[in-house]
Each structure stands twice: as structure tokens, then as C-alpha cells.
N, C-alpha and C positions, 0 to 999 in steps of 0.2 A: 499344508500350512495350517497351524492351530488357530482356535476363534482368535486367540490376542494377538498374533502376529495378522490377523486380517484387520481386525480393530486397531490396530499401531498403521497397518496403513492406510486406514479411512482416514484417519485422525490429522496423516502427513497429509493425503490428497484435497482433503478441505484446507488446513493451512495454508496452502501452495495456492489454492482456487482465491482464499479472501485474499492474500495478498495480491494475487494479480488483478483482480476485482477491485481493490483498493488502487492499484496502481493505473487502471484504465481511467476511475473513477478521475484520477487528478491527472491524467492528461487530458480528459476530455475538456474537465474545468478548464483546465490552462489556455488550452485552443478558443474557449470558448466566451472568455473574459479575459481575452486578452495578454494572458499572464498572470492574471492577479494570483493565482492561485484557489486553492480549497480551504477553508477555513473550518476548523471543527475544534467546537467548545471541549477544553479538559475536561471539567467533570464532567462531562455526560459520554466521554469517549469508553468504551467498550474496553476491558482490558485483553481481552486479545485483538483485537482492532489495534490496541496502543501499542503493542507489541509487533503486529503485523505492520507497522508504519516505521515502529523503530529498525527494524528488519531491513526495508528498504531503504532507508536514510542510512543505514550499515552499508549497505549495497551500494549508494550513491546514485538509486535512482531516484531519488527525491531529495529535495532542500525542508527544513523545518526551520520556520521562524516565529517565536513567539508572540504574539503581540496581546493588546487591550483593544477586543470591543465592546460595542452596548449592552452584551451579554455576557462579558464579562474575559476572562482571558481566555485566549485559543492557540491552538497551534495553525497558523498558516502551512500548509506543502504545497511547494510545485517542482513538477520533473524537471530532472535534468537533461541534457541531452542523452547520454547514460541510457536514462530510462526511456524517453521518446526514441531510442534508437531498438531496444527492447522490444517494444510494444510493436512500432512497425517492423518488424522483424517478423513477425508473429511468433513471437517468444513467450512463455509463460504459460505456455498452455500442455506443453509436454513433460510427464517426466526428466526432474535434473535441469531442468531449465532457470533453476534459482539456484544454480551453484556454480 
């Protein structure tokens, strides 16, 4: 394997990692408020974060709903079933597991 083909797969095994890390993140909110969801301010969201969110909402394990708070506009996410079904599964952590 050449250093770029090792570096091409660092680069997938962390993508893979923040999304499911993102995706724990907002089941746990959900469990843990109820439902209300995860709330994270647009501007200041990470642009692979944004990506990594869009991903999952491709996926349908997460819902995005826009709203206006005090700090201005955010994106709401909460899991789907979809995705709580994912996560307890113990999905997400092996190779292919996001396909």
C-alpha cells in the first residue's frame, strides 16, 4: 500500500468515526431531553461537521429542522428510529457500516 493510499484511508476512518460520534452525540441528547433534540448554531458549525450531518440526514438517521434561537438560527437534529436502531445495534463502528 503507498503512503496516499494509507492517507486516503485515514482520512475515510475518521470521517466514518465523526459521523458516528455525531450521530451518538444526538441520540444521546434525544434520550436525554426528552426528544427535544441537538441544537447547533449555523455559523459556527464546522464545515465537515455540516457535512457529516448532511450525510446522516441522506441516510435518515437523523431529522433537520431549522429554527430561530437567542443565538440566532440553528439547525435542530434528532434521530430517527433509523438511526436509534443503528446505534443500538452497535453499528457504526466497523468498517462499511455506513453503507
Amino acid at each position: 500500500m503507498t503512503h496516499h493510499e494509507e492517507n486516503e484511508k485515514m482520512i475515510y476512518r475518521d470521517r466514518q468515526m465523526k459521523r458516528y460520534q455525531l450521530l451518538k452525540e444526538i441520540y444521546n441528547t434525544y434520550f436525554e431531553t426528552n426528544g427535544k433534540g441537538k441544537q447547533v448554531l449555523i455559523d459556527s458549525t464546522d464545515p465537515q461537521d455540516a457535512l457529516a450531518y448532511k450525510y446522516l440526514e441522506d441516510l435518515e438517521f437523523i431529522g433537520c429542522e431549522q429554527i430561530i434561537n437567542v443565538e440566532g438560527s440553528a439547525n435542530k437534529y434528532t434521530i430517527t428510529a433509523k438511526g436509534i436502531n443503528f446505534i443500538e445495534e452497535g453499528r457504526g463502528k466497523r468498517r462499511g457500516d455506513f453503507q
